[in-house]
C-alpha positions as CSV (number, residue, x, y, z in Angstrom):
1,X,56.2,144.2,75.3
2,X,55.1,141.4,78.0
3,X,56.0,138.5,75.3
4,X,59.4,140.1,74.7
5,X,59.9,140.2,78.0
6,X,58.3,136.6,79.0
7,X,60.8,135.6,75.4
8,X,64.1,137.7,77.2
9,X,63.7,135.5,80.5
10,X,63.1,132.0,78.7
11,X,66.4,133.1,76.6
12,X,68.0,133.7,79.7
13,X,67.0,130.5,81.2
14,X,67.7,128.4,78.6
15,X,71.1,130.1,78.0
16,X,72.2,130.1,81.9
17,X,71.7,126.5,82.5
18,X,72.3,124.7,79.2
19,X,76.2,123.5,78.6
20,X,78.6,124.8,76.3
21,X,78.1,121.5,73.7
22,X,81.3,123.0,71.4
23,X,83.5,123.0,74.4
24,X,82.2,120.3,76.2
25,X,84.9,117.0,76.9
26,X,84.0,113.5,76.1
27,X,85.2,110.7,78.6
28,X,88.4,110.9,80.1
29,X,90.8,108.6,82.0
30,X,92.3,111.4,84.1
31,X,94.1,108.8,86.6
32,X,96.1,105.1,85.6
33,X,99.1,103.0,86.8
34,X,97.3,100.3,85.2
35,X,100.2,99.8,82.5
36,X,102.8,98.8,85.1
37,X,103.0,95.1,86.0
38,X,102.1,93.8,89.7
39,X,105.1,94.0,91.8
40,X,102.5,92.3,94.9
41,X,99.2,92.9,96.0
42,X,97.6,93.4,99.8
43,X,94.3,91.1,101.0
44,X,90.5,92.8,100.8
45,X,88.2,90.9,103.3
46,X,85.6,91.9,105.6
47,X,88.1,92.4,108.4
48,X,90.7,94.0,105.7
49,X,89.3,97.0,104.2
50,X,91.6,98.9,102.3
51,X,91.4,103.2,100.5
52,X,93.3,104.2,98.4
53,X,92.9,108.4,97.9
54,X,92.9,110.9,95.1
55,X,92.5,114.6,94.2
56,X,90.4,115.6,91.2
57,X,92.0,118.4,89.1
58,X,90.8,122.0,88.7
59,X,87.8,122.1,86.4
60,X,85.6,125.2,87.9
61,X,82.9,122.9,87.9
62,X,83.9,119.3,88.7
63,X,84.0,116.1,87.0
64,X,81.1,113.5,86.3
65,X,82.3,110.2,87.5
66,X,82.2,107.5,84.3
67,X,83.6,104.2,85.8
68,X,86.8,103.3,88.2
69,X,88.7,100.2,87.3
70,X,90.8,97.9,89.6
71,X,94.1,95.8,88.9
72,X,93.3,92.7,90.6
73,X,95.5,89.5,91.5
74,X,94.6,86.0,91.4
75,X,92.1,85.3,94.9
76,X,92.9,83.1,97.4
77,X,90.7,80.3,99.0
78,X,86.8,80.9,98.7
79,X,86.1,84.7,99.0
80,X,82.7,86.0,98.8
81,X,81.1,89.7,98.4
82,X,83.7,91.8,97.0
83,X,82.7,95.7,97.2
84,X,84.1,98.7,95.8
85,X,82.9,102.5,97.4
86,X,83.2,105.8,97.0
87,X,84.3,108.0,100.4
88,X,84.5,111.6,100.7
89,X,87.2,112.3,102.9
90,X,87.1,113.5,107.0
91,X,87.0,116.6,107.4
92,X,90.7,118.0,107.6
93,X,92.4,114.7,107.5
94,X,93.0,111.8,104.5
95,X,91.2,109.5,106.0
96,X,87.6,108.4,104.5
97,X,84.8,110.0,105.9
98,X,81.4,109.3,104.2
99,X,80.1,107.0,101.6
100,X,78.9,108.2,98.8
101,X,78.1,105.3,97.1
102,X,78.9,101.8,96.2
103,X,79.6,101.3,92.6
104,X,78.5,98.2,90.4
105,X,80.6,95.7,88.7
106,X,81.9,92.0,89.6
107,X,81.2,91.2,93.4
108,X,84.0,88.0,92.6
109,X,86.8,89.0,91.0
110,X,88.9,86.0,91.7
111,X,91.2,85.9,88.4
112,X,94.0,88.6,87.9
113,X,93.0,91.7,85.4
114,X,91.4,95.0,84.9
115,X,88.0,94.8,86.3
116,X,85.4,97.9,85.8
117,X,83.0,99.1,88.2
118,X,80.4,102.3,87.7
119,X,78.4,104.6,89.9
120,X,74.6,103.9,90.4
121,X,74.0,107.7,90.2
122,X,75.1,110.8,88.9
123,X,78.3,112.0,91.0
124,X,80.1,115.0,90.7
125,X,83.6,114.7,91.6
126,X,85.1,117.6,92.9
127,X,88.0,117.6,95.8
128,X,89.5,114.5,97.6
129,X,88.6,111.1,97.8
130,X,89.1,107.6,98.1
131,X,88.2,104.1,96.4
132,X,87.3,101.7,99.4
133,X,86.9,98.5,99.4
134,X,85.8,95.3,101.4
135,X,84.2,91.9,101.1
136,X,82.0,89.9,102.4
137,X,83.9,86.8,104.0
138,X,87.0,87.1,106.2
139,X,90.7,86.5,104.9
140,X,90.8,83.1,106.9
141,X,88.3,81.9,104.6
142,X,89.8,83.5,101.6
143,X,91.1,87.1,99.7
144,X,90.5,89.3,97.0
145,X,94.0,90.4,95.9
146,X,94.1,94.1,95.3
147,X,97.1,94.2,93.1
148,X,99.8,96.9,93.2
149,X,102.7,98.6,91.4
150,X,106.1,98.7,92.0
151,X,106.6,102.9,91.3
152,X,104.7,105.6,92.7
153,X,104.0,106.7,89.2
154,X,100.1,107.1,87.8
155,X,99.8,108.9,84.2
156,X,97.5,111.7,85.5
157,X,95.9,114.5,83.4
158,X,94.0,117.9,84.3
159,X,95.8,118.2,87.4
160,X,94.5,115.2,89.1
161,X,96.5,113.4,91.8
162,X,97.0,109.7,93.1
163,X,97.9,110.0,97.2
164,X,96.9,112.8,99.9
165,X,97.2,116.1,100.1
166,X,100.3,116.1,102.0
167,X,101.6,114.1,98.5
168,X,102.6,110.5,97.8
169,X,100.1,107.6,97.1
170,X,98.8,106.1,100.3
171,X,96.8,103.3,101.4
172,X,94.7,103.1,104.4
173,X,94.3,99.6,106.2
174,X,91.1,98.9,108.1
175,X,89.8,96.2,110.0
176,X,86.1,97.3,110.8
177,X,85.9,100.1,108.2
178,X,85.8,103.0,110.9
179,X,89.5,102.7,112.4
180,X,92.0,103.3,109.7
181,X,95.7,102.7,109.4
182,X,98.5,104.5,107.0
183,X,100.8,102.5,104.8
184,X,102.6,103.1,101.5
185,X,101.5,101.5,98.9
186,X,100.8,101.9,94.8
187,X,97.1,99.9,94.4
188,X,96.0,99.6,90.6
189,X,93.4,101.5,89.9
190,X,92.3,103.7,87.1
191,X,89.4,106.7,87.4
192,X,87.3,107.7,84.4
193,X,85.3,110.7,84.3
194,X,84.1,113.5,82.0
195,X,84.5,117.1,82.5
196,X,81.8,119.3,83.8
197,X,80.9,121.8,81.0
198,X,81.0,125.7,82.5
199,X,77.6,127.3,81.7
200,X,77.4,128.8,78.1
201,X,77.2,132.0,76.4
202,X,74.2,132.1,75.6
203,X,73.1,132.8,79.5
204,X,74.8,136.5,79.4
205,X,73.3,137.2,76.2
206,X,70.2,136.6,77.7
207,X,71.2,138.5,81.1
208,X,72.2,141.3,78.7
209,X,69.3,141.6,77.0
210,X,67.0,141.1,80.5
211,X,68.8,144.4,81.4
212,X,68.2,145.8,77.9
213,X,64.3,145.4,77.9
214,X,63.9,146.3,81.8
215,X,66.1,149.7,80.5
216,X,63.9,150.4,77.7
217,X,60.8,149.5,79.0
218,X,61.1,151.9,82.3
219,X,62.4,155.0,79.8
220,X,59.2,154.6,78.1
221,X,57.1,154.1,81.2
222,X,59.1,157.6,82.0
């Protein structure tokens, strides 16, 4: 009786934390305006910062961030440093609150296109949050050229949002990185991310079968 037992728990284990493979999504791009041509673009330098904001979409349990991509423009002069991050937002306001990371791709994306950067860890995306980014030489000396489109208008699935919660895409202006300004705006971007598999079946089998055991082994203890 104490294997079956020791076998019921490992079942249950195994079963409760183990993903639902049949169901489970492959990578997504949940978020892109990157179609559209570039009606202009706004200057990223160390005393530019710019955020643009999002709203994942209502999988129970998230989304695991794959890559976010950038429309860029052609630079101007000789910028250095370029840096894309991921902020959560403050609390009860759009503006970004805490990094959560800063992704890796080009650090000199000085020639117009589609540019691809990827966490360095394992984020779970669930809520709002914004794509910020910066660089590390002033817009005297030269810009990064964060392109934009002319229409408020991203192809989103799974309930997922471009903008703020109070709707419309926004972009937040920055000088330092810590004081933030509002402006409309339609940045280029694109997120990729897979779906968070909900925990399988196979966990309330084993649940069921815990209480089975503990049921049958306590009548015959009686």
């Amino acid at each position: 009786m104490k294997r079956i037992v020791i076998g019921g728990v490992i079942v249950f284990a195994v079963g409760l934390f183990a993903p639902r493979i049949a169901t489970a999504q492959g990578t997504t791009t949940y978020l892109s305006n990157l179609g559209q041509a570039s009606a202009g673009s706004l200057a990223v330098g160390s005393d530019s910062w710019l955020a643009a904001s999002f709203i994942t979409g209502t999988n129970a349990s998230g989304y695991l961030l794959n890559s976010i991509q950038l429309g860029m423009a052609d630079a101007s002069g000789n910028p250095s440093g370029f840096t894309v991050m991921l902020y959560t937002s403050q609390a009860h306001t759009s503006l970004p609150g805490n990094r959560l990371d800063t992704l890796d791709g080009s650090l000199n994306p000085v020639s117009s296109g589609i540019y691809t950067y990827n966490p360095t860890n394992n984020i779970t995306l669930s809520g709002y949050y914004l794509i910020v980014v910066t660089a590390g030489t002033s817009v005297t000396n030269g810009a990064y050229d964060w392109s934009l489109a002319g229409t408020n208008s991203y192809n989103a699935s799974g309930n997922w949002f471009a903008g703020t919660v109070t709707g419309g895409e926004d972009i937040f202006t920055s000088q330092n990185g810590s004081s933030w300004n509002f402006s409309e705006a339609n940045p280029q971007f694109a997120i990729n991310a897979t779906a968070v598999p909900e925990p399988g079946v196979l966990g309330l089998l084993g649940l069921g079968g815990l209480c089975f055991l503990w049921h049958h082994r306590k009548a015959k203890a009686d």
